[in-house]
Every structure is written in C-alpha cells, then in structure tokens.
Backbone as CSV, one residue per row, in Angstrom:
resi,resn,N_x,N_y,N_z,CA_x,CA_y,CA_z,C_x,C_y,C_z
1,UNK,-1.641,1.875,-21.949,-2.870,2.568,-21.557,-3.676,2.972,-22.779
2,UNK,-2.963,3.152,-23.677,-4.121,3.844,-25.361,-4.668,2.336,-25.375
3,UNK,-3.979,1.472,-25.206,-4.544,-0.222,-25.695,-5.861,-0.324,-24.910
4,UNK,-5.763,0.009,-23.731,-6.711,0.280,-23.119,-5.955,-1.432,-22.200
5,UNK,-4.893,-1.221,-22.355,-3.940,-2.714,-20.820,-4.260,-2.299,-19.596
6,UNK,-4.790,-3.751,-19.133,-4.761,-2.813,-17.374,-3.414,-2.484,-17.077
7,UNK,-3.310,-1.574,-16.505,-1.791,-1.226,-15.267,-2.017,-0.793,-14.273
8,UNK,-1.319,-1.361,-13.098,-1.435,-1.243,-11.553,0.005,-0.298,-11.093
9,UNK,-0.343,0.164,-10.834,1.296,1.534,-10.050,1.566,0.268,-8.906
10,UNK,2.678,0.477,-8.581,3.439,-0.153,-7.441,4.215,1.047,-6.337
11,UNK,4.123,1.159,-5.507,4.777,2.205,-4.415,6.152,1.738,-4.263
12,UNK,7.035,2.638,-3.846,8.488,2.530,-3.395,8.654,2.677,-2.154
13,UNK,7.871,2.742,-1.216,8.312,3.448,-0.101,9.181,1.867,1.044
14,UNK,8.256,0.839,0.278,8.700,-0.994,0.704,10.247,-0.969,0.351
15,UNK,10.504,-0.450,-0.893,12.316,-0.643,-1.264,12.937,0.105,-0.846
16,UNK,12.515,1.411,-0.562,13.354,2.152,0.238,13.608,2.521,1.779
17,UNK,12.169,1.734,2.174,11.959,2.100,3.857,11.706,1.047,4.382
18,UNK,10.807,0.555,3.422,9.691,-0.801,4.429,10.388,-2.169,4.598
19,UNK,11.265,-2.489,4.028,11.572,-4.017,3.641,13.554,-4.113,3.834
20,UNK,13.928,-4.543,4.804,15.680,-4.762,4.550,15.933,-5.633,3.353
21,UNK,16.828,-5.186,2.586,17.696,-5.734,1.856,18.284,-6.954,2.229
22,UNK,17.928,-8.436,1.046,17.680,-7.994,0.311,15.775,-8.281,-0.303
23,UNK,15.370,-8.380,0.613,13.884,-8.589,0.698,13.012,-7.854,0.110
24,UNK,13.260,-6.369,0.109,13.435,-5.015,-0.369,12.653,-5.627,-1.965
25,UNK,14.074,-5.541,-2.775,14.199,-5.606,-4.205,13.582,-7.134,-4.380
26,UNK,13.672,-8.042,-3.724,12.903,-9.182,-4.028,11.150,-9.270,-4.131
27,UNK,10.760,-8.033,-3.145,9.045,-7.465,-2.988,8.998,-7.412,-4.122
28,UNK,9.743,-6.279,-4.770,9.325,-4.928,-5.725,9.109,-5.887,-7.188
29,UNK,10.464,-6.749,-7.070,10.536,-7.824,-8.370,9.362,-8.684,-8.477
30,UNK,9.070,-9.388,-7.371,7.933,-10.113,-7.145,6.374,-9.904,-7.849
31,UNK,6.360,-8.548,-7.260,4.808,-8.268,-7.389,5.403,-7.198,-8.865
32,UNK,6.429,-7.002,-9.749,6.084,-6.885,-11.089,6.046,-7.978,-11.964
33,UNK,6.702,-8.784,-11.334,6.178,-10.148,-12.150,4.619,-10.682,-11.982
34,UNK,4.340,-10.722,-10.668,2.859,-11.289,-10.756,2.128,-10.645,-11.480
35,UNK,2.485,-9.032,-11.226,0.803,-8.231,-12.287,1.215,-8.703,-13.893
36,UNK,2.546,-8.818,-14.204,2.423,-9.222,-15.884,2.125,-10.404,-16.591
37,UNK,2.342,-11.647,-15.102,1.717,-12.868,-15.200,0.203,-13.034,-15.153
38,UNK,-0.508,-11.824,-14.438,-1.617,-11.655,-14.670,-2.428,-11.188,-16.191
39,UNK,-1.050,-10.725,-17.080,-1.562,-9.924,-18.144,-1.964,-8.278,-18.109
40,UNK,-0.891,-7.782,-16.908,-1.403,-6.630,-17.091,0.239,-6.044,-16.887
41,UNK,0.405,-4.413,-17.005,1.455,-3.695,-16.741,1.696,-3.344,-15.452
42,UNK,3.150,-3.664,-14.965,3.247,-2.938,-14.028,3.884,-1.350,-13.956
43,UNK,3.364,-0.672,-12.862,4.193,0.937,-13.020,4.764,1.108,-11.708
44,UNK,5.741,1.442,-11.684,6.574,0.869,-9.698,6.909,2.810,-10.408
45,UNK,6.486,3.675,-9.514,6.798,4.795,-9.399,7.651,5.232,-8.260
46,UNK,8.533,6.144,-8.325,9.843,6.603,-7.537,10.094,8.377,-7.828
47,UNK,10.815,8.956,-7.222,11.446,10.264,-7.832,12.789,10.552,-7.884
48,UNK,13.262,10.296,-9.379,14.614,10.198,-9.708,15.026,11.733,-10.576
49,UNK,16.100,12.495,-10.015,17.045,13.207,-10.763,16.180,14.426,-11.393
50,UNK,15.184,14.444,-10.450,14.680,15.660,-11.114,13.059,15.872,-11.540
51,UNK,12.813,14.132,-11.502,11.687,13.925,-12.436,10.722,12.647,-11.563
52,UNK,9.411,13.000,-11.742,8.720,11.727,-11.072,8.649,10.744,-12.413
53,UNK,8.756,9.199,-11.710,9.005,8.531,-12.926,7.806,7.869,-12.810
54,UNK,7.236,7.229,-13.509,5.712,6.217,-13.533,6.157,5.298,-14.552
55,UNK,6.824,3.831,-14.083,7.528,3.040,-14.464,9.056,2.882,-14.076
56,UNK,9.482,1.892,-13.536,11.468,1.695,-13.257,11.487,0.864,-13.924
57,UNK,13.013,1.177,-14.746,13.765,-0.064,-15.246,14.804,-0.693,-13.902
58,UNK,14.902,-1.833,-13.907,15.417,-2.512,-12.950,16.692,-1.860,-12.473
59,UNK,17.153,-1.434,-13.175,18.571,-0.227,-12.607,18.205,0.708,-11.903
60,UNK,16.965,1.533,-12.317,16.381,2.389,-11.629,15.516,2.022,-9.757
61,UNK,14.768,1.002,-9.764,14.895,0.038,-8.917,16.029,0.134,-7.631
62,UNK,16.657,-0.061,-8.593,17.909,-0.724,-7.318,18.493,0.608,-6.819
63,UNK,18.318,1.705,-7.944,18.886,3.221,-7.332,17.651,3.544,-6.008
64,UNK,16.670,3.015,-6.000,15.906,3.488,-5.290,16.412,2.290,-3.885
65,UNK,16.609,1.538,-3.814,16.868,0.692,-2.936,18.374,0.767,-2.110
66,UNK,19.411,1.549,-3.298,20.289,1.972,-3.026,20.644,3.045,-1.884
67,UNK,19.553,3.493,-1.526,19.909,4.992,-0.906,18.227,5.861,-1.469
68,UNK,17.391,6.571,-0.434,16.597,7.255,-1.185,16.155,8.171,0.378
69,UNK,15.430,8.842,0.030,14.193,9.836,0.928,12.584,9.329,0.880
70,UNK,12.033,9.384,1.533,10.614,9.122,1.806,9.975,9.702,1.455
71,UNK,8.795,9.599,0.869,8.485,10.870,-0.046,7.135,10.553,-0.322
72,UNK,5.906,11.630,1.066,4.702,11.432,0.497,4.110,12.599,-0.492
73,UNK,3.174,12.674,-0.500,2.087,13.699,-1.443,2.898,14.753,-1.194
74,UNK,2.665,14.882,0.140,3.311,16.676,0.021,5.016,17.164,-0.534
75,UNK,5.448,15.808,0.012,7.105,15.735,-0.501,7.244,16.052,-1.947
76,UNK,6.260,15.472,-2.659,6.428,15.629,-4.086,7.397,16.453,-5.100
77,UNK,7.193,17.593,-4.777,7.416,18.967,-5.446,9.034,19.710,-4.711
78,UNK,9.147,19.333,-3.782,10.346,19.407,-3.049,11.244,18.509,-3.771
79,UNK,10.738,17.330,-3.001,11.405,16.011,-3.773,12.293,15.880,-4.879
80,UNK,11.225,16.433,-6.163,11.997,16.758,-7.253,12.750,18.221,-7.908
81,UNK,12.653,18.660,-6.980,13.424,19.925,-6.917,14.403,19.755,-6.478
82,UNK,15.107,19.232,-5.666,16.106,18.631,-5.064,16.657,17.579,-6.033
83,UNK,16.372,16.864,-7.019,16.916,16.023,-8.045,17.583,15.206,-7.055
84,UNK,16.792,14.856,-6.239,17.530,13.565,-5.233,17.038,11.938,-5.768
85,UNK,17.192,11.132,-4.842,15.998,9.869,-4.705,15.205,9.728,-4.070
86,UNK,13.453,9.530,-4.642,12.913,9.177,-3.460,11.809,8.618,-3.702
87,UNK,11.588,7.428,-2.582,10.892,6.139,-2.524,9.249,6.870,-1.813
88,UNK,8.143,6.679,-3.005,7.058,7.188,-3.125,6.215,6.046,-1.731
89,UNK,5.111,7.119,-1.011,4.648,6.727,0.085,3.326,5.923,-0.774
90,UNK,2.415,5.565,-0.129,1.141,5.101,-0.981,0.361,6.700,-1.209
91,UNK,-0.006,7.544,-0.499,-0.277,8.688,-0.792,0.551,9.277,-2.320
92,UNK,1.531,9.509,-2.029,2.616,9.951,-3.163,2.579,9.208,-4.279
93,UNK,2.243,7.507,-4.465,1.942,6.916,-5.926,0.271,7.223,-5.878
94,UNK,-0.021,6.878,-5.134,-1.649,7.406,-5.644,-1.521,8.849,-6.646
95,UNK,-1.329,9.771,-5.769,-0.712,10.938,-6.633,-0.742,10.953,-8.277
96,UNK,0.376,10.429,-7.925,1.466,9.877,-9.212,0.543,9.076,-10.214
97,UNK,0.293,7.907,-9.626,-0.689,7.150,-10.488,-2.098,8.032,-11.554
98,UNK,-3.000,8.521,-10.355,-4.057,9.200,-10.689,-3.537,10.289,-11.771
99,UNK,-2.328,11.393,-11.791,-1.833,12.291,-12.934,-1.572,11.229,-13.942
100,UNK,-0.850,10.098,-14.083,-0.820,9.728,-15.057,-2.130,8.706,-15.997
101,UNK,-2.951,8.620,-15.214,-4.551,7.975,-15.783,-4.815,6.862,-15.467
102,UNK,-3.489,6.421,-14.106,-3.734,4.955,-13.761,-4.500,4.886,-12.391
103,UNK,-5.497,4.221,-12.701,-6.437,4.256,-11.504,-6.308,2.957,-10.483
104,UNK,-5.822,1.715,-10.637,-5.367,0.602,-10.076,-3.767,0.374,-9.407
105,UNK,-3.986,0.262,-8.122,-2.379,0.264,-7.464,-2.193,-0.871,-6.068
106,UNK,-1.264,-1.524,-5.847,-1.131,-2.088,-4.656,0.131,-1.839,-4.051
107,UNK,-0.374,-2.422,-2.924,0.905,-1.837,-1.964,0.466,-3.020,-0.577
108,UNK,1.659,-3.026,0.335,1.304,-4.374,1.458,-0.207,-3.829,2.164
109,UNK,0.311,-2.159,3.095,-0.705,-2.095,3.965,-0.559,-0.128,4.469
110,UNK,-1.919,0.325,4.029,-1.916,1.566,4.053,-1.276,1.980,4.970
111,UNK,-1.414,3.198,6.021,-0.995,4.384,6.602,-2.515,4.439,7.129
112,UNK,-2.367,4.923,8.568,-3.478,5.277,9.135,-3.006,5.968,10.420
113,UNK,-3.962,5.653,11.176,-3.683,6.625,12.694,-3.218,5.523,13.593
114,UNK,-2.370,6.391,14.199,-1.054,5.648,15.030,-1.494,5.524,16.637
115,UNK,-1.006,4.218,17.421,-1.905,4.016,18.830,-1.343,4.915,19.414
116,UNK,-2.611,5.261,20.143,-1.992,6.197,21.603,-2.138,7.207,20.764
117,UNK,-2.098,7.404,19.462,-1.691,8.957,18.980,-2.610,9.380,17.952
118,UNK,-3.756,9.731,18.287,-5.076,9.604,16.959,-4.809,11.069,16.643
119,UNK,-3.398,11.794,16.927,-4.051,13.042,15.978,-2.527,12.666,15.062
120,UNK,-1.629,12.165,15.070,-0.654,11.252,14.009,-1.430,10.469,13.479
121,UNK,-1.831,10.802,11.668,-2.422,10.478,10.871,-1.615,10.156,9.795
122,UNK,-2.051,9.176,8.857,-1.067,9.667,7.674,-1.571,10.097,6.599
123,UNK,-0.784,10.955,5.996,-1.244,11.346,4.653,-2.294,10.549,3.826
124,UNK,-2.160,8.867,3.673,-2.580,8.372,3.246,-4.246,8.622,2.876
125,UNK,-4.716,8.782,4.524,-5.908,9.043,3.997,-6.411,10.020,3.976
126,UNK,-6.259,10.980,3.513,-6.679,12.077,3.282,-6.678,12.248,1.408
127,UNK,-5.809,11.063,0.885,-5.189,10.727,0.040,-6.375,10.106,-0.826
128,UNK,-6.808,9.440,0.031,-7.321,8.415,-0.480,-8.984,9.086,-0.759
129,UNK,-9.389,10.013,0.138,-11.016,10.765,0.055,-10.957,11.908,-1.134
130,UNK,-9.668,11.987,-1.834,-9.889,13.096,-2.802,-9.005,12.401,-4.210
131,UNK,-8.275,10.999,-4.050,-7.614,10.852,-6.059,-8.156,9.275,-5.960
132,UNK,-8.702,9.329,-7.281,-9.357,8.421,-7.730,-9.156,6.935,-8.134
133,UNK,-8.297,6.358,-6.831,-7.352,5.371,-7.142,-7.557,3.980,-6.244
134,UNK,-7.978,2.767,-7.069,-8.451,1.667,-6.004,-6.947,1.085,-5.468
135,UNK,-6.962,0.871,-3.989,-5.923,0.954,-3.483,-6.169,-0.981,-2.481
136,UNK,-5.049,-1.491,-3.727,-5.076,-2.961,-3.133,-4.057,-3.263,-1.990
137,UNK,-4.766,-3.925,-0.793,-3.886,-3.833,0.512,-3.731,-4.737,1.697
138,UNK,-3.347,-5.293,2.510,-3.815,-6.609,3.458,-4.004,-5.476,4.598
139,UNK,-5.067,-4.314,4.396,-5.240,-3.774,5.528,-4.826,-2.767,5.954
140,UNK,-4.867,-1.999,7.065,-3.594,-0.988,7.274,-2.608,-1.938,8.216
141,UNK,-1.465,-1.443,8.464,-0.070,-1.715,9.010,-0.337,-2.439,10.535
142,UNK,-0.525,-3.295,11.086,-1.003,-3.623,12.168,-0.618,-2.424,13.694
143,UNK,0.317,-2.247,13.193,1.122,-1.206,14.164,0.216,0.074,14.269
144,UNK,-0.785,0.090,13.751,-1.349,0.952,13.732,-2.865,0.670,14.443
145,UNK,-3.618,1.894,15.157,-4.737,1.579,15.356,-5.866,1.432,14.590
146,UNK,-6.375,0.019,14.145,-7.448,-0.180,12.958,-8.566,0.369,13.414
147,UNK,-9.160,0.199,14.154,-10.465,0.882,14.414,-10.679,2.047,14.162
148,UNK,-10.015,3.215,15.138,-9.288,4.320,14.533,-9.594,4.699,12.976
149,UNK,-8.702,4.031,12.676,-8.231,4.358,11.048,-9.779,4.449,10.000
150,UNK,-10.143,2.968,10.573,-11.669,2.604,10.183,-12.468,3.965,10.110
151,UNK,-12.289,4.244,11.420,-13.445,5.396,11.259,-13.143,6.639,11.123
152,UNK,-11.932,7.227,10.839,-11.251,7.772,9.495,-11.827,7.676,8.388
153,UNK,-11.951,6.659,8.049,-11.998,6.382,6.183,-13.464,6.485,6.464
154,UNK,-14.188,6.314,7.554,-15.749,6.298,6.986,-16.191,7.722,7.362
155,UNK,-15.284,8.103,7.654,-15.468,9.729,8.041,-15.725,10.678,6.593
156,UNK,-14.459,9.906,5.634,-13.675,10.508,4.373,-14.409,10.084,3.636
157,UNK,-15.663,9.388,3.995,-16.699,8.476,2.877,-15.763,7.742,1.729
158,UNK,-14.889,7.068,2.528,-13.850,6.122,1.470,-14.524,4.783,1.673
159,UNK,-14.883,3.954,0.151,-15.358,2.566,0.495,-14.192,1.908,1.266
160,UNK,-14.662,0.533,1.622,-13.421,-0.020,2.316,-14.266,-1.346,1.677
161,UNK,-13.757,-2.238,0.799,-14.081,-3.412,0.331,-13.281,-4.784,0.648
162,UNK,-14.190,-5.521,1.363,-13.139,-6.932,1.569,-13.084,-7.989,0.913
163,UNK,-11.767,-8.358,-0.273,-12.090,-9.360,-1.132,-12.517,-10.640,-0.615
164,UNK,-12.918,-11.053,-0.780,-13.467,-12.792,-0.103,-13.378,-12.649,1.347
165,UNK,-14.021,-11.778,1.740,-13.424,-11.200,3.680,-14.533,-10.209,4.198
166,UNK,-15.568,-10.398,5.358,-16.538,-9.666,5.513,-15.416,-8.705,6.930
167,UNK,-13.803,-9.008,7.078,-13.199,-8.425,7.951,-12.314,-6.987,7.258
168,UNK,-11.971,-6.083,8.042,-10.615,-5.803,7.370,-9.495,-6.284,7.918
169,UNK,-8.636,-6.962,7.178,-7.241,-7.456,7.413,-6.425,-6.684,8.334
170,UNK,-6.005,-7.453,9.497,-5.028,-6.982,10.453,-3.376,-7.008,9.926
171,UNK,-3.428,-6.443,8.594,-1.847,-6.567,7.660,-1.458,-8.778,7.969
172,UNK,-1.257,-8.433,8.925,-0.431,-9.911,9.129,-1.298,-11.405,9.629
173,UNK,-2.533,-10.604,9.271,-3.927,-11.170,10.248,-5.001,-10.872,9.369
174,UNK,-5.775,-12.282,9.080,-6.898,-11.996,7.378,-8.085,-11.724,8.949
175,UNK,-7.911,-11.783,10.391,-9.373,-11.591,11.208,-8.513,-9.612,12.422
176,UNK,-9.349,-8.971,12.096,-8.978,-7.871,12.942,-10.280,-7.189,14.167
177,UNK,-11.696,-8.022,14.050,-12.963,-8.240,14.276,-13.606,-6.241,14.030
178,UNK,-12.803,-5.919,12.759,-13.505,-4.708,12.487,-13.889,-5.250,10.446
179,UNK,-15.725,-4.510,10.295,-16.025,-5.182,9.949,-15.469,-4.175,8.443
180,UNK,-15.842,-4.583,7.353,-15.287,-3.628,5.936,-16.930,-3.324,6.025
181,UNK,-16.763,-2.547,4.623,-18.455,-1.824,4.350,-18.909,-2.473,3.297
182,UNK,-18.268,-3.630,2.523,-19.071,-3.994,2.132,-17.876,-5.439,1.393
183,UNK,-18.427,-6.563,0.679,-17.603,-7.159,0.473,-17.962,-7.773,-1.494
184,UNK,-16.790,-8.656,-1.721,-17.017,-8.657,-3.235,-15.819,-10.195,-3.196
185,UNK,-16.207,-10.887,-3.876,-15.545,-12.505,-3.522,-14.749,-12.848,-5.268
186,UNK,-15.304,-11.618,-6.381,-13.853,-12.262,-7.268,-13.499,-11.539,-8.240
187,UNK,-12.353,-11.238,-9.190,-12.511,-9.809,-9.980,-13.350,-9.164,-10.144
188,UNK,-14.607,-9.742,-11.268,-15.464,-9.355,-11.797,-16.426,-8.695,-10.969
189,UNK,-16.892,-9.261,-9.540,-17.750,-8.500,-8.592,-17.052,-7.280,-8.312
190,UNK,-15.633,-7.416,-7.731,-14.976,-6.467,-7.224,-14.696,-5.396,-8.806
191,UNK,-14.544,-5.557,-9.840,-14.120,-4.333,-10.920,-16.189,-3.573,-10.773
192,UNK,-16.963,-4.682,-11.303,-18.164,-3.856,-10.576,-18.240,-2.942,-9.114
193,UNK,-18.438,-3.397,-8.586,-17.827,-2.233,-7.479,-17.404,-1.093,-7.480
194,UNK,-16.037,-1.293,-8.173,-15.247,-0.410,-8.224,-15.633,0.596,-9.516
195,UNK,-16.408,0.123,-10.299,-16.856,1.301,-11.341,-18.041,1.782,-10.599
196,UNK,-18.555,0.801,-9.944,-20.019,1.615,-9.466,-19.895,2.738,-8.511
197,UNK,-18.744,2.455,-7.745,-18.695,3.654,-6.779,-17.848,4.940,-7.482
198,UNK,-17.299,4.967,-8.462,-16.068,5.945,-9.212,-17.634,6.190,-9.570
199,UNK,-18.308,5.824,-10.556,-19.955,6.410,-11.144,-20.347,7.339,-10.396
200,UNK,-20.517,7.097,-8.879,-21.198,7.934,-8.133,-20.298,8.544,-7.556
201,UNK,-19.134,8.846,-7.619,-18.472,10.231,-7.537,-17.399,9.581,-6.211
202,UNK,-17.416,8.255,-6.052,-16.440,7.874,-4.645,-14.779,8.317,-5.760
203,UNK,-14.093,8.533,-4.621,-12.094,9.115,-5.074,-11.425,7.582,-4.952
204,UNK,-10.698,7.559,-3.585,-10.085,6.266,-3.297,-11.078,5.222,-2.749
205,UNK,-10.289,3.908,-3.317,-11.031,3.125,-2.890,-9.944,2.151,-2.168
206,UNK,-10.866,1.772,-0.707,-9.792,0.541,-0.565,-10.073,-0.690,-0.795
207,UNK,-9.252,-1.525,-1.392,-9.798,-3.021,-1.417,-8.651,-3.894,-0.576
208,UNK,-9.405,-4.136,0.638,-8.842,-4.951,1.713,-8.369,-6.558,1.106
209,UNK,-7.084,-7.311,1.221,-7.064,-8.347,0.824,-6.396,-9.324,2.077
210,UNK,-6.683,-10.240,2.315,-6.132,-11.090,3.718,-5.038,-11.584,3.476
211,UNK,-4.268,-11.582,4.107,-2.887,-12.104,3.679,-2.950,-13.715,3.879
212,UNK,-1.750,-14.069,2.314,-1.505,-15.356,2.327,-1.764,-16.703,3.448
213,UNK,-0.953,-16.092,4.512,-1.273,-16.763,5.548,-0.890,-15.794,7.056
214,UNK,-1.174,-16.645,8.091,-0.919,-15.672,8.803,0.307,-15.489,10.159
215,UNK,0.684,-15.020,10.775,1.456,-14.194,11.444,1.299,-14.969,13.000
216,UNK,2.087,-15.650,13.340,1.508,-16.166,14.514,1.835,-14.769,16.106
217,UNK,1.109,-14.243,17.091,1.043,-13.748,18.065,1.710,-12.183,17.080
218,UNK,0.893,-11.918,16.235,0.885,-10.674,15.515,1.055,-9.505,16.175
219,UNK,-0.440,-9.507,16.914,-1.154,-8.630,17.588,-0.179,-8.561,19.116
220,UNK,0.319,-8.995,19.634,1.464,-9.276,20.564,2.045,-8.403,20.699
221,UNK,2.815,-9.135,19.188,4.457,-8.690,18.527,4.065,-6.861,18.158
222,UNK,3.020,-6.470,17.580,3.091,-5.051,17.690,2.629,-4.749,18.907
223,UNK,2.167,-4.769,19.681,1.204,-4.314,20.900,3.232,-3.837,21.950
224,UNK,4.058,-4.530,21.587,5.427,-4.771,22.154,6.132,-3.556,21.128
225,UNK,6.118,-2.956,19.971,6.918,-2.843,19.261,6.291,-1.523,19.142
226,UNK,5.313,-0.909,19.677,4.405,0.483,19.851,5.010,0.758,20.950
227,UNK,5.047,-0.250,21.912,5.493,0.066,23.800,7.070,0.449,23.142
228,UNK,7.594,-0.056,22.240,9.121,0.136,22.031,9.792,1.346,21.111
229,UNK,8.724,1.796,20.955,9.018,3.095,20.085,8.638,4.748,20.465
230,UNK,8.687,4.777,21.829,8.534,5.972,22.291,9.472,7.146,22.177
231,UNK,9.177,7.986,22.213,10.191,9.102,21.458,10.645,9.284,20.050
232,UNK,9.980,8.541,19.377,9.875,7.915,17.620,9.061,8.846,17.297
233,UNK,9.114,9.804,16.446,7.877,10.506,15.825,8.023,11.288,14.253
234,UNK,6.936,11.390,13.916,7.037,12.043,12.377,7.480,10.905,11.274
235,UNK,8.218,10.896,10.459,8.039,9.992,9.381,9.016,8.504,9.311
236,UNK,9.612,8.995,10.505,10.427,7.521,11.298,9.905,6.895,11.535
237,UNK,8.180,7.262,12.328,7.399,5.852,13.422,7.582,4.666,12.791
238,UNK,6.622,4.552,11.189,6.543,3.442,10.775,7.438,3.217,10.422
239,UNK,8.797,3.361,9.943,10.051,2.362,9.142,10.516,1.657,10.933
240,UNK,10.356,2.492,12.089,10.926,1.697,12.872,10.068,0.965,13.820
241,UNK,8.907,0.855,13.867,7.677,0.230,14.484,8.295,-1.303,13.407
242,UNK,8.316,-1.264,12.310,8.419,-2.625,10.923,9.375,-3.057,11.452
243,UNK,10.545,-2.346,11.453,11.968,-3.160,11.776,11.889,-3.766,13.383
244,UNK,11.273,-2.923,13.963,11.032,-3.794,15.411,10.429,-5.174,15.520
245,UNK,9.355,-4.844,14.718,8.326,-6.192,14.263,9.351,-7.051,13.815
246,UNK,10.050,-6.625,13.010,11.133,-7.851,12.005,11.869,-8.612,13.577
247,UNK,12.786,-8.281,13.922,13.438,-8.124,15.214,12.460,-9.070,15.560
248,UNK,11.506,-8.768,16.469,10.826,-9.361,17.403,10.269,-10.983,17.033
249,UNK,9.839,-10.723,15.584,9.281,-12.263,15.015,10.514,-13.196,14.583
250,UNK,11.579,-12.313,14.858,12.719,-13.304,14.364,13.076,-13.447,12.437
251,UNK,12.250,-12.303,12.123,12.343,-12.427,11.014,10.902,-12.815,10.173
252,UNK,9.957,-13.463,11.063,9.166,-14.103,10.165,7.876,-12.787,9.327
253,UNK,7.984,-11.996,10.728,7.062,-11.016,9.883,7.720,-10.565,8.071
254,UNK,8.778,-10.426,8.309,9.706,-9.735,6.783,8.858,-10.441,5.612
255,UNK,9.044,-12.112,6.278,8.598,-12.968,5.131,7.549,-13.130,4.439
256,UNK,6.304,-12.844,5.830,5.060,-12.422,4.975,5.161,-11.324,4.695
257,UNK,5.972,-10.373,4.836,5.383,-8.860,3.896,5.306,-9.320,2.596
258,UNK,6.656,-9.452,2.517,7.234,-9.755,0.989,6.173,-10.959,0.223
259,UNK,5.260,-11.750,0.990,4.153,-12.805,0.467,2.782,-12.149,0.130
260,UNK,2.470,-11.273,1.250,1.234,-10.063,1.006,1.447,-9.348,-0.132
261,UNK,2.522,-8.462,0.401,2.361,-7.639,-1.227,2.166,-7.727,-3.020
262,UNK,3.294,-9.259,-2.516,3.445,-9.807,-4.105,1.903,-10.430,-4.652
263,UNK,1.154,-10.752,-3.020,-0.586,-11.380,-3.300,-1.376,-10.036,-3.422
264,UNK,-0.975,-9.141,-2.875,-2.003,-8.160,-3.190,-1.824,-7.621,-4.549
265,UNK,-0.734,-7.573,-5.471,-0.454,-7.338,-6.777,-1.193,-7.987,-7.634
266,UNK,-1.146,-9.470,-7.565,-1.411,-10.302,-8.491,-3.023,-9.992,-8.397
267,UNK,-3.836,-9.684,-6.915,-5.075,-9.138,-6.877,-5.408,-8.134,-7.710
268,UNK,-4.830,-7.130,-7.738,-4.716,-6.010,-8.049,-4.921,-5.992,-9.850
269,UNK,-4.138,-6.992,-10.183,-3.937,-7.410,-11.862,-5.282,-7.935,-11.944
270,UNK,-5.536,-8.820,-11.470,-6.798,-9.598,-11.803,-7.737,-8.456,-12.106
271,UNK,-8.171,-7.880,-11.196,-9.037,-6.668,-10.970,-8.942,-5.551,-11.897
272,UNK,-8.076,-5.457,-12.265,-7.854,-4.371,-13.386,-8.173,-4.920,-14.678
273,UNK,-7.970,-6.167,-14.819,-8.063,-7.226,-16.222,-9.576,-6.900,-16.312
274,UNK,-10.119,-7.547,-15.196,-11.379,-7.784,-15.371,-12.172,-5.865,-15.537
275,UNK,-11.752,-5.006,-14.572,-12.549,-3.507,-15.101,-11.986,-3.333,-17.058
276,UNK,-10.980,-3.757,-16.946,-10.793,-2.934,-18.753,-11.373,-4.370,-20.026
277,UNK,-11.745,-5.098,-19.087,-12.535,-6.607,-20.202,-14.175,-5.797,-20.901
C-alpha cells in the first residue's frame, strides 16, 4: 500500500460458512491467485486469537476453514474478545478493509433482504451506505429478494454499477430483469467511476459482475430452497438456503460459486490496477 499496489480484501465468511469443503479452501486459494496474477495484492481477512487479521498465511486459512464463527460488523469487537475464530461477513471485511486503507474487495454475492421477509436485512447494506469500499460481486445471493434489496441500496444512495451488464446479476444468473444505475464495460471506465463517485462523497460501491456462466433452472432451485427453509432464522438463513441450493442442483450450483468468485476477484484486480495506474 506505501507502493501505492493495488490490494483487494477477500471475505471469509465463503471458507467458513458459504462453500463445503473442500471447495471452501479451493475459492479462497483461487481468487488469491487470480488478484496476484492480475498484479495486485491479495488481503483475505478473518479474526484470529485475539486480533483482526488483514492478510492469511495459508495455515491461517485453513484455521479458518477448520472450525470458525460468523462474524459480521457488529460481531467484530466481541469476536475478538473472545480470541476465538471467525470467518468475516462482507459487511465485517468491508469494515476491516476500509480501517486498514483498502478500498477494493470481492466476494461471490452480497447480503440483502430475504423473501417473504423484507424486514430480515443484512448488515451488508447498511454497510455498504456508510465505508468507503467498492464491493466486487455477481449480485446479491439469488436466495434473496433482488428487487427488494435493489431498492434498499437506492434508498442508501449506494451506486450499483454493472460491469459489461445494463442488469444486476441474479448471483447464478448474468439476466435478473432488474436494471443497475448505471453501467461501465472495462477497468479503466469502471476505476473512473469509482473515483468519481468516492469525489462526490458516495461510501460503498457496488460493482455488479455476471457470472462466468450460468446456472441452469436457478431461479427454480431457490424459489424451492426459500419454501425449504422455514423456521430458519437469524444468521443460519443464508449458510442453509446455499447448502440447500447445493443439494438441490446436485452439486452444480457449488461449482459456479467457486467460478464467480474467483471471476469476480480477478475483476476486482483489474480495477484496482487500473484506479492506482
């Protein structure tokens, strides 16, 4: 960071919640290789033994994959008071990121408002309208209600930017027929952007990215896996809404997570290359 290197934060909450083993540690590995193949640093933040860390060594990694707690914004301070483990939410590396001066982060697919249940929100965005952190993503979580969420974030006056995409990404789905606020087709447009709105005083930013490819009967497979999670509530919904999805696609959803995220990283690098050029 004195070099003035881009670096992108990476979230934990995929190795410790989002992703079965060993798919998990194969994400996390993935998308730190792509951002350094991009030429930039990666920072995979966690809360280990006392201390929030901003950077894992691969041992550290696997302690987080090993066994951890969930751990958004508000968890923080608990978290490490407890000198436990725990796998940072996208709220919680935003956090994290923004104290340490890193303003670029990816992750598969935000946190938003949950169907049937628009006053279950997540931290995320509330997260996202007050720390100053462009947040690379294939969308929010399909399991979730996008529209909703949408008008959340335009509530929170959060940009919502779609890379090469006048849509926002249905996570598993580059078409969700809700539209972004504005769009940007390649680093250099998108790092413009993204300074122009930090200029005028915007916090989080999202930059929507479409996933690799897509998810066949997506929209289905969650529409089934919401009906299947009743009596699920508080910070369980989403780890078990995902694993249902896994279940239900036979596996195939797992495969694109682990393809999104590692693409939204390598996005994420580009984009940062190009703001610190």
């Amino acid at each position: 960071m004195a070099s003035n290197t881009p670096v992108v934060a990476l979230e934990t909450s995929i190795v410790g919640q989002g992703l079965p083993a060993p798919h998990n540690l194969r994400a996390a590995r993935g998308c730190e290789e792509a951002i350094r193949e991009e030429g930039a640093v990666p920072a995979t933040i966690a809360v280990l033994e006392g201390s929030l860390h901003v950077g894992l060594t691969d041992a550290k990694l696997e302690r987080i994959a090993a066994g951890s707690m969930k751990v958004s914004s508000r968890d923080l301070g608990p978290a490490i008071a407890r000198r436990g483990a725990g796998a940072t939410t996208v709220a919680a590396t935003m956090r994290a990121a923004s104290m340490a001066g890193i303003r670029f982060m990816a992750t598969g697919g935000i946190g938003g408002v949950h169907r049937g249940h628009p006053e279950d929100e997540s931290a995320d965005l509330e997260e996202l309208a007050r720390t100053p952190v462009a947040v690379f993503c294939a969308g929010a979580k399909i399991i979730l209600d996008l529209r909703l969420t949408l008008e959340r974030l335009e509530s929170l006056a959060v940009p919502v930017v779609g890379y090469q995409t006048d849509e926002f990404p249905a996570f598993y789905s580059a078409r969700s027929g809700c539209p972004v606020s504005a769009r940007v087709d390649d680093p250099v447009g998108a790092a413009r952007a993204i300074r122009a709105a930090w200029d005028t005083g915007s916090a989080g930013i999202v930059v929507a990215v479409p996933p690799p490819r897509e998810l066949e009967g997506a929209e289905e497979l969650a529409a089934q896996a919401s009906a299947d999670a009743a009596g699920v509530s508080g910070a369980a919904v989403t780890p078990h809404l995902l694993a249902r999805m896994a279940e239900l696609s036979g596996g195939r959803s797992v495969e694109l997570n682990v393809e999104l995220v590692i693409n939204n990283a390598r996005t994420a690098a580009r984009v940062a290359k190009a703001f610190f050029s």
